[in-house]
N, C-alpha and C positions, 0 to 999 in steps of 0.2 A: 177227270184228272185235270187240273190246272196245267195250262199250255205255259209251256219255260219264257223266262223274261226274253226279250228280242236281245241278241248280243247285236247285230250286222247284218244287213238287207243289201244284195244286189246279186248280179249275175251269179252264176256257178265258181267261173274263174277268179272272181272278185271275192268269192267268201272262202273259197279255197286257200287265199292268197291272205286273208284275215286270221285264217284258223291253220296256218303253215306255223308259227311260231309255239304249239299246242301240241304239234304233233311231230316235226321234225329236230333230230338230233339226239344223241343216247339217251339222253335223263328221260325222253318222253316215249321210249321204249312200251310202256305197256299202255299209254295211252293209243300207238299207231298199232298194239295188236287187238288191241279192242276195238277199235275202225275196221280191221282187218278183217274181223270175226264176224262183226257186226254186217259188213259187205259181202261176204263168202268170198273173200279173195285175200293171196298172200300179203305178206309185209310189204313183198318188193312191188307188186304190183300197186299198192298205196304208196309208197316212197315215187313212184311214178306218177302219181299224178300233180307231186309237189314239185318234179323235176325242173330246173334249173335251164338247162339244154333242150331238151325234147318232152315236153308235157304230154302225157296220154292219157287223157280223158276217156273213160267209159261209153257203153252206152247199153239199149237194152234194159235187163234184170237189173246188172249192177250197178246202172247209174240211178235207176228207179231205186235201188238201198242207198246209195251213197247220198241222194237228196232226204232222202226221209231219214240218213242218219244225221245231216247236217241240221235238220229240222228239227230232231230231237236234242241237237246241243245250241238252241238257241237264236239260230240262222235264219233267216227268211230270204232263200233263195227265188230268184224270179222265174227262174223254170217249173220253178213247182208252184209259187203263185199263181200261177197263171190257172191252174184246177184248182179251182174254188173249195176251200174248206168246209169238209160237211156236205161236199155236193155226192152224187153217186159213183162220179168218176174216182174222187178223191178218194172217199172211202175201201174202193176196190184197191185200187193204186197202192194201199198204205198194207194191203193182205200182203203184196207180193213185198212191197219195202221193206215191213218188218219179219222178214223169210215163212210167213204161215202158208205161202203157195208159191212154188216156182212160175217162172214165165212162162214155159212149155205147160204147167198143169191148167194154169189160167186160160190159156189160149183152146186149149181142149174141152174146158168144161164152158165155155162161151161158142165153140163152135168153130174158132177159127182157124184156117188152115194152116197159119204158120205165126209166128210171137211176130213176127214185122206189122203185120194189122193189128193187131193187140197194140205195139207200143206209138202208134201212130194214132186211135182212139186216146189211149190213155196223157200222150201228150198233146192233146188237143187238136191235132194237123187234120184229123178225120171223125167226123161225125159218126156216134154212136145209133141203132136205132132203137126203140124203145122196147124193142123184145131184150136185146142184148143187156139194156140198164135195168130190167126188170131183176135178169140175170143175176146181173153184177152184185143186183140188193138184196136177192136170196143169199147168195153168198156171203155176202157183207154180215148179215144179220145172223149167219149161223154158227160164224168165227167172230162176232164183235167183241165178246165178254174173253177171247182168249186176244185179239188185240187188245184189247185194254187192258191186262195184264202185263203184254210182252211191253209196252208204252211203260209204265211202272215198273218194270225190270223184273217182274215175278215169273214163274212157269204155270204152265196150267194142269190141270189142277191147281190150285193154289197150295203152297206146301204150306198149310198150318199144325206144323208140330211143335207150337212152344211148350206142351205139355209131357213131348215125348225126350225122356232121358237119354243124355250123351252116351255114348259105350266109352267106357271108362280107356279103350283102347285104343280109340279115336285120338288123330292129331288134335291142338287146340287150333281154335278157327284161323288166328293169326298166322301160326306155322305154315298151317295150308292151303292157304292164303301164297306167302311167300313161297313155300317152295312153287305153286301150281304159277305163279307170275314167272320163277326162277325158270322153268321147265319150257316155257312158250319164250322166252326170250332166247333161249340156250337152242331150241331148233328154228327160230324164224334165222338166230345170226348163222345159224349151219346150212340154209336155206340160202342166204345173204350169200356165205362163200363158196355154196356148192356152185353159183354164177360162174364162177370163176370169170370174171371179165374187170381189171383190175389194171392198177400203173393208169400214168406215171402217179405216184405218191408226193402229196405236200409235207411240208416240215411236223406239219399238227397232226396226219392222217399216219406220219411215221410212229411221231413220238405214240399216237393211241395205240396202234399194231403193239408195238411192243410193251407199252402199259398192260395188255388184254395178253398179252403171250405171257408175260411174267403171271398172270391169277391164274391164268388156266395151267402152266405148270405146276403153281401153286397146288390148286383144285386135283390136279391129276395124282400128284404126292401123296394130300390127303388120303382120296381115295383107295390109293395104294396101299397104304398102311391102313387104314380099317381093314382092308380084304384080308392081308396077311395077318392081321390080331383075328381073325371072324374064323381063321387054318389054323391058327394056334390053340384055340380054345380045345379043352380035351371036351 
């Protein structure tokens, strides 16, 4: 697979701080649930690492996704530079980035007693020994061909059905498309206020509250009246 053009090279916090304008603010809504997704962590917990006030940075599994998701959008962070592409570290590194092994499954099937030795090899701080890299490239090699599908956004098996017929019943792709964006947006923001940690309000964060209270009474109306035509019907 052809490696993405270089958008931005430097620290974590520095391509963080490149790729904030990408992902923060309504409009880019389904772009920070797909970071989110792509990380195994919530919306809010991604809105935190763009934070403003108090920044919280990862560490572990999720920052081992959060570099190799940044890597897949173009990034060339220094933390992840620094394991050499194509070396044995990198390659294992990139099973657990692109979620085909948790931290805890890695660290078990390597032998170690707890993911802090795992992530202190894996980030270079501590020397691997060649039993352990032998390991690492078993592994590597037995999941390569399903990371290199999850890199090219496919599943594995490959789903080749362009010969198999829609069911006539079937949403069309666009619909479901939309509603399935509509669905993950409508429980990250019920996620967002289940927080409940809120105020004082700005002039702009007013006007949207009440912008967003006017659709969703809206949206509730509608609904309404479907349900009661769906009781009407004999």
């Amino acid at each position: 697979m052809e490696k993405k053009m270089e958008v931005f090279r430097g620290h974590l916090t520095e391509c963080l701080a490149h790729f904030e304008p990408r992902i923060i603010g309504r409009k880019n809504m389904a772009a920070r649930l797909q970071m989110a997704q792509f990380c195994g962590v919530s919306d809010v917990t991604v809105a935190s690492w763009f934070s403003k006030t108090k920044t919280i940075l990862p560490g572990g599994e999720t920052l081992i996704r959060l570099l190799c998701y940044l890597d897949s959008q173009g990034y060339r962070v220094s933390e992840l530079e620094t394991v050499k592409e194509g070396s044995t570290i990198r390659n294992f590194l990139e099973l657990i980035g692109y979620g085909l092994l948790s931290g805890k499954e890695a660290a078990e099937a390597l032998g170690y007693q707890n993911t802090q030795s795992l992530w202190l090899v894996l980030s270079g701080k501590q020397a691997s020994s060649e039993e352990k890299k032998l390991q690492m490239r078993g592994l590597w090699q037995s999941r390569r061909e399903e990371l290199r599908l999850k890199k090219e956004g496919r599943s594995f098996p490959a789903d080749d059905q362009d010969d198999v017929p829609e069911s006539p019943a079937s949403p069309q792709p666009a619909i479901a498309g939309r509603q399935s964006a509509l669905s993950l947006q409508m429980r990250a923001l019920s996620e967002r206020l289940s927080e409940n940690e809120f105020g004082p309000f700005s002039s702009e964060e007013v006007t949207a509250i009440w912008e967003l209270t006017g659709h969703l009474c809206a949206l509730s109306a509608k609904l309404a009246g479907e349900h009661l035509g769906k009781r009407s019907v004999p």
